[in-house]
C-alpha positions as CSV (number, residue, x, y, z in Angstrom):
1,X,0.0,0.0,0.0
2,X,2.5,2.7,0.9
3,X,4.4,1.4,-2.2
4,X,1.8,2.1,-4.4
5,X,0.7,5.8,-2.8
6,X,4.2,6.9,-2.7
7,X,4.5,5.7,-7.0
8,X,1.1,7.2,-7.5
9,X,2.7,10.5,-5.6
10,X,5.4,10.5,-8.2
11,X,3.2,10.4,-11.0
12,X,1.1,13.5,-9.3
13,X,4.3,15.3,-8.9
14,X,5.1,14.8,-12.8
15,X,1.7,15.8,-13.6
16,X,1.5,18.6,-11.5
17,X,5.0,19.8,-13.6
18,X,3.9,19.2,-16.9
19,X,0.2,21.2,-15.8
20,X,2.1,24.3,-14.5
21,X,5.2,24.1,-17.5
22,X,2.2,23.9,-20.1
23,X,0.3,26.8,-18.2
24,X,3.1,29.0,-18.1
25,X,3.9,28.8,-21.7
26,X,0.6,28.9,-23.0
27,X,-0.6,32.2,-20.9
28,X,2.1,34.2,-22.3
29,X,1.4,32.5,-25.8
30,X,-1.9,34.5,-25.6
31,X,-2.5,37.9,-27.5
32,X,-2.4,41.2,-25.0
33,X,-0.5,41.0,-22.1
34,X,-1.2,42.2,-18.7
35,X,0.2,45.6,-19.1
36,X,-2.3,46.4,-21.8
37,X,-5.3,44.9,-19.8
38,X,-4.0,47.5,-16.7
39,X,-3.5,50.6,-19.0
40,X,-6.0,50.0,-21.6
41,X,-5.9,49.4,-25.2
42,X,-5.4,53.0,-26.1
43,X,-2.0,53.3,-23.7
44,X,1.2,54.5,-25.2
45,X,4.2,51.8,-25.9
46,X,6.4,53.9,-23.9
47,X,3.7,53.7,-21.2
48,X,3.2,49.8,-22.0
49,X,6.9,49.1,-21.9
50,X,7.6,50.8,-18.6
51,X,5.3,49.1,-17.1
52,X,6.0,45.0,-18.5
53,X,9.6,45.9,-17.1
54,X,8.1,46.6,-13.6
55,X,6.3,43.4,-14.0
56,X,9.0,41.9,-15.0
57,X,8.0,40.5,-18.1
58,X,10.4,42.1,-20.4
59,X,13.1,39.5,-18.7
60,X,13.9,36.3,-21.2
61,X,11.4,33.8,-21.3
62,X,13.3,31.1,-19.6
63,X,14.5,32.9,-16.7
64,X,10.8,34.3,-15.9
65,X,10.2,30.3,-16.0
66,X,13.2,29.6,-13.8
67,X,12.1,32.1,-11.1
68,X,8.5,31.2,-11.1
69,X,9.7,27.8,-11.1
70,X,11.7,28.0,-7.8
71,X,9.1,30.3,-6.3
72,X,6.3,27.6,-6.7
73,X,8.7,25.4,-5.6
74,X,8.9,26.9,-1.9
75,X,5.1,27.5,-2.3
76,X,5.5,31.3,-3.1
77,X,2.6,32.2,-5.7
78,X,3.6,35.5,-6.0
79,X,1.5,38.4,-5.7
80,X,-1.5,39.4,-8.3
81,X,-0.2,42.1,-11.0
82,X,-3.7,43.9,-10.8
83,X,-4.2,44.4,-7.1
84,X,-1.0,43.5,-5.4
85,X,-2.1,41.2,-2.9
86,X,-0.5,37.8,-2.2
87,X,-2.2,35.2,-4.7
88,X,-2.3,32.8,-1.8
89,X,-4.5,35.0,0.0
90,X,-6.5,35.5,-3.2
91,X,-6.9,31.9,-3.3
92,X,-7.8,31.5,0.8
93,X,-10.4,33.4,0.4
94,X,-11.8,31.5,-2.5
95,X,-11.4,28.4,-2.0
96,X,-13.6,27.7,0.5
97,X,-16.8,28.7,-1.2
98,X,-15.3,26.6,-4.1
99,X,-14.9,23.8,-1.8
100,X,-18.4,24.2,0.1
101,X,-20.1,24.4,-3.1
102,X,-17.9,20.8,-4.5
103,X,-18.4,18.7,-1.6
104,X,-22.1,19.4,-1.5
105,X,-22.7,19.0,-5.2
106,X,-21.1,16.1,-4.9
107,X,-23.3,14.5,-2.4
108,X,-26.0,15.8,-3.9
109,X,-25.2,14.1,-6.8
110,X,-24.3,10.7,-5.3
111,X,-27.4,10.7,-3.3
112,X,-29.6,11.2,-6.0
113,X,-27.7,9.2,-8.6
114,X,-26.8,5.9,-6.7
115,X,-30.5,4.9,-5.1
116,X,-31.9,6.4,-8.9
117,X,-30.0,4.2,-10.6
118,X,-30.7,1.1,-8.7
119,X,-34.3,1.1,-9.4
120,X,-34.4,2.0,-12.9
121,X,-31.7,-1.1,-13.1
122,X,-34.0,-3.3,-11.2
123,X,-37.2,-2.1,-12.4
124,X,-36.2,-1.6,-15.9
125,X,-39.1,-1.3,-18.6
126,X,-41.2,0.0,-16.0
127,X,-42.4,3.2,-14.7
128,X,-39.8,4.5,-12.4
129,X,-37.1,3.1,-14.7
130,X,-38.8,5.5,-17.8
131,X,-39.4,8.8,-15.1
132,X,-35.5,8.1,-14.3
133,X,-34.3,7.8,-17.8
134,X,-36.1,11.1,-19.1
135,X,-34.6,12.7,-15.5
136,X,-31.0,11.3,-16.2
137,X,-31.9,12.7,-20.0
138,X,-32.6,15.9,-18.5
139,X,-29.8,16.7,-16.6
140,X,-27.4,15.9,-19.3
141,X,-28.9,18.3,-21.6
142,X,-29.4,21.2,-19.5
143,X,-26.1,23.1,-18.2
144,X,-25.3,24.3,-14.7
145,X,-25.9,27.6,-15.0
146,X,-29.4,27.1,-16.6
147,X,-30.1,24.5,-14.3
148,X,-29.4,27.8,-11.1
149,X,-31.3,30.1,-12.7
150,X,-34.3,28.1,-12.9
151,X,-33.6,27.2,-9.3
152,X,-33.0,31.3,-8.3
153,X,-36.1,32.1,-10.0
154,X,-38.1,29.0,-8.6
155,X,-37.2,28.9,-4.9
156,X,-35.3,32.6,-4.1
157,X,-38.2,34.7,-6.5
158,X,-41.1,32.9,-6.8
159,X,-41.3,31.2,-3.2
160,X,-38.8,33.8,-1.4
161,X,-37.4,30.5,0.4
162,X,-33.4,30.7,-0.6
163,X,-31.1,33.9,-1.0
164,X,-30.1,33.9,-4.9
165,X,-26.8,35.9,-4.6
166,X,-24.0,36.0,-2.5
167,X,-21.7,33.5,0.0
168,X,-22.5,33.4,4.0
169,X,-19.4,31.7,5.5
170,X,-20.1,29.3,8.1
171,X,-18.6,31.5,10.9
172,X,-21.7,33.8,10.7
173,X,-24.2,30.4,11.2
174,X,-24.4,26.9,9.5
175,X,-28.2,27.3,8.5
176,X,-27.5,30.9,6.7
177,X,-24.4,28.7,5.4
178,X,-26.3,26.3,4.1
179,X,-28.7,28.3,3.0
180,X,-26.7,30.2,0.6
181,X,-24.8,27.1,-1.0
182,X,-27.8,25.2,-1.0
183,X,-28.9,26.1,-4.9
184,X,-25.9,27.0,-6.6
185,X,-24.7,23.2,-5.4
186,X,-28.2,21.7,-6.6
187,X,-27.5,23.3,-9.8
188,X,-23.9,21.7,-9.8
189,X,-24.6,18.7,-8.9
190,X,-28.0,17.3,-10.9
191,X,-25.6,17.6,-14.0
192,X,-23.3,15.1,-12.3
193,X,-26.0,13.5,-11.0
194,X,-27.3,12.2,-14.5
195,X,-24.4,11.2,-15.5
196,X,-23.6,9.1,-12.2
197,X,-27.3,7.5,-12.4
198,X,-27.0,6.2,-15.9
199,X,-23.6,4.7,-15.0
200,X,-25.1,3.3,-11.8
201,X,-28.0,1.4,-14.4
202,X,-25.9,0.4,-16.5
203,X,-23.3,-1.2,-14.7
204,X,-26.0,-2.7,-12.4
205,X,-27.5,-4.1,-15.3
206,X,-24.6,-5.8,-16.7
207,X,-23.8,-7.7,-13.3
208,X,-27.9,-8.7,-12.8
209,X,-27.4,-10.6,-16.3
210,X,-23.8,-12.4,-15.3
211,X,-24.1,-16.1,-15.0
212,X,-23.2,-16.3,-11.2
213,X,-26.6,-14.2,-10.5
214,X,-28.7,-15.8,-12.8
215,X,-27.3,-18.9,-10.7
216,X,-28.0,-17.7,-7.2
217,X,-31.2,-16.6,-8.4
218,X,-31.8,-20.4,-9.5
219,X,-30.8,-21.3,-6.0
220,X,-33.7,-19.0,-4.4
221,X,-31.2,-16.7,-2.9
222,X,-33.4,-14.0,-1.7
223,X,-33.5,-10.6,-3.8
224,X,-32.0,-8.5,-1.4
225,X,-29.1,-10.3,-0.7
226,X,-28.4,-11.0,-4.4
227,X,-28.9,-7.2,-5.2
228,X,-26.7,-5.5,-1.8
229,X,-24.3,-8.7,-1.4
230,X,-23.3,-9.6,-4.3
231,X,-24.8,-7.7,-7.4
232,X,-23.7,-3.8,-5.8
233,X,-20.0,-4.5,-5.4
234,X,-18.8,-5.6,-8.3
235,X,-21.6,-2.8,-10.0
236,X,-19.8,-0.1,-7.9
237,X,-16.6,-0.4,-9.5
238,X,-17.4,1.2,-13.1
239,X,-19.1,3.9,-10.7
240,X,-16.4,4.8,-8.5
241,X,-14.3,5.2,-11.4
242,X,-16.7,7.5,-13.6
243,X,-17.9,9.9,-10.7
244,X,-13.8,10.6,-9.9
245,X,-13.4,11.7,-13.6
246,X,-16.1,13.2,-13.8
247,X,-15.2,15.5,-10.7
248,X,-14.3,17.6,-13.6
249,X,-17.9,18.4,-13.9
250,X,-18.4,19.6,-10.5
251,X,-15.2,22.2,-11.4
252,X,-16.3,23.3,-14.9
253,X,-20.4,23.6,-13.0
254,X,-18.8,25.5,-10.4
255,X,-17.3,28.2,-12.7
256,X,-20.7,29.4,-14.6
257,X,-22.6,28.8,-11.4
258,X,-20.1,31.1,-9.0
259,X,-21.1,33.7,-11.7
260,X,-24.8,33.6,-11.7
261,X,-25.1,33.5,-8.5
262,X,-22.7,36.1,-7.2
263,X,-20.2,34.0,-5.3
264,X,-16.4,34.9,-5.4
265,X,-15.1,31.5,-5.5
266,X,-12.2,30.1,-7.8
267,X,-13.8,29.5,-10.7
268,X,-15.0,33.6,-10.6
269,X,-11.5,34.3,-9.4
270,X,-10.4,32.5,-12.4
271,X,-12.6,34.1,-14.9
272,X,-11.4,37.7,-13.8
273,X,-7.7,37.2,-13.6
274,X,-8.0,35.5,-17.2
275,X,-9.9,38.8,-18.3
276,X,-6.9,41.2,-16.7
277,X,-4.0,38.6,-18.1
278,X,-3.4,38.1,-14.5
279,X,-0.9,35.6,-14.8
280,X,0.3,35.0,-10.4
281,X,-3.6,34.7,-9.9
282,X,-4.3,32.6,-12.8
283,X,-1.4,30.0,-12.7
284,X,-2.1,29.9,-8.7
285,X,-5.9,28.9,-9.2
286,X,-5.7,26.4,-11.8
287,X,-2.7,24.5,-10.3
288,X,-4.6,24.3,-7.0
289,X,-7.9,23.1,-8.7
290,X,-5.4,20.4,-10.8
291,X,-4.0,19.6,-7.4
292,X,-7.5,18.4,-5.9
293,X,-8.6,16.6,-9.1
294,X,-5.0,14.7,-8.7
295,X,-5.5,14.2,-5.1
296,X,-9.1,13.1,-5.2
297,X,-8.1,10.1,-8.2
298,X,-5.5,9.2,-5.8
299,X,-8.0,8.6,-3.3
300,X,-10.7,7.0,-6.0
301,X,-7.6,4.6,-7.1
302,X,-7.6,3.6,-3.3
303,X,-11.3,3.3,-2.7
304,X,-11.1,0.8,-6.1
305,X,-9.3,-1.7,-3.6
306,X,-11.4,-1.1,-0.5
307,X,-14.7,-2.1,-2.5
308,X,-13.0,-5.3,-4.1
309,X,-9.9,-6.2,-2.3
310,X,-9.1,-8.6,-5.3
311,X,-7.8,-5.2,-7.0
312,X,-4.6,-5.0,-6.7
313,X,-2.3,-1.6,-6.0
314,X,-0.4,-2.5,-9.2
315,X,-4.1,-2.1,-11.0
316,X,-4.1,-5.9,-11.9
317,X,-5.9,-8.4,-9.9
318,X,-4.4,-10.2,-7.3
């Protein structure tokens, strides 16, 4: 075990390289630059150029790469070239909301998705397997950010149940917390949801109809037993392994959704330092988003082996 986490590590570490190298590269391969997003597009080149060699960006390439490099290295983001302050305090006060909004999506989604999908798998061709299908249908065809404003309209306008704007840390009251996380995670994580359900169905589905079912079903093996002893297991699998990489949808969600409904998180953090060419701010909030999405398929690599220990840590069977 600590053979394969400390490997897997390695690989993260490489990734985590070959993320920040490309990022680098490619933000400064992008027309305008951040001198022209502080002065405007009508400032003078005399302007423009005094100010890039404040910046620092009139250094060679490769040594701007060096020292960020290094920097990164000793966990110094830098500081944002718009406002000045330390990207890692840009990012502290981001991340939560982020994070609040991710985790809650995500259990949204799993709780709707897992018990969804085992009934439509074991009631297929009937009712509740046809309401779930059009759902499932549903949620894969209508974005995140359509899915909150029908949800801010619905429950914060219509009803007046919900605020529809803003972030209440959980210092100032759980319920209030809650409260203002509540929809913009709903509309997060019905997407993911869909997509989790009709894995769950399918997956099911293809264990019901292996042979060593259809044989304890021969043997009057009751229902339940075959379906949470035996069938869910091995069904589980294909499941775990979907929902981690589709995590991605939970960030990608969480970017349109911050936006419509108000929240400074990263994915809004994102969006305005990519508008300003703010490079610190920008390269600090994708690496730590790529970071969690590494971290997390670490930990769905390991959950493969706590659901069927016949996995091995090599990703063979024992």
């Amino acid at each position: 075990m600590k053979k394969y986490v400390l490997k897997r590590l390695i690989h993260a570490v490489f990734i985590m390289w070959l993320v920040a190298t490309t990022l680098f590269f490619g933000l400064r391969a992008v027309p305008g630059g951040p001198a022209y997003a502080i002065l405007g597009r009508d400032a003078s080149q005399e302007n423009v150029e005094n100010l890039r060699e404040q910046l620092g960006l009139t250094d060679p390439i490769h040594e701007q790469y060096v020292d960020w490099l290094v920097n990164l290295v000793q966990l110094d983001l830098g500081s944002s070239l718009s406002t000045g302050q330390a990207v890692a305090d840009v990012l502290l006060t981001a991340a939560p909301k982020t994070v609040s909004i991710g985790i809650l999506a995500i259990g949204i989604g799993l709780a709707v998705a897992i018990p969804a999908g085992i009934v439509s798998a074991t009631r297929r061709g009937e009712l509740p397997d046809t309401i779930g299908t059009l759902v499932a249908f549903l949620g894969l065809s209508a974005p995140a950010f359509f899915i909150g404003i029908v949800l801010m309209v619905v429950f914060g306008v219509w009803f007046d149940l919900l605020p529809v704007f803003g972030y209440t840390p959980i210092s100032e009251g759980p319920i209030r917390w809650f409260q203002s996380i509540i929809l913009p995670a709903t509309a997060v994580g019905l997407p993911y949801a869909a997509i989790i359900m009709r894995m769950m169905r399918s997956s099911l589905l293809d264990v019901l109809n292996e042979p060593y079912m259809k044989s304890a079903r021969a043997k009057g093996i009751d229902k339940r037993v075959r379906l949470f002893k035996h069938a869910l297991q091995n069904a589980l699998i294909p499941v775990v392994t979907v929902a981690g990489v589709q995590l991605a949808v939970i960030v990608g969600g969480s970017v349109t959704v911050e936006i419509v409904f108000g929240i400074r998180g990263m994915g809004r953090v994102m969006v305005d330092s990519l508008t300003t060419r703010d490079y610190p701010v920008t390269q600090g909030a994708i690496l730590l988003i790529a970071f969690g999405l590494i971290m997390i398929n670490l930990l769905v690599d390991i959950l493969y082996t706590i659901i069927d220990p016949r996995i091995g840590y090599d990703g063979g069977n024992r």
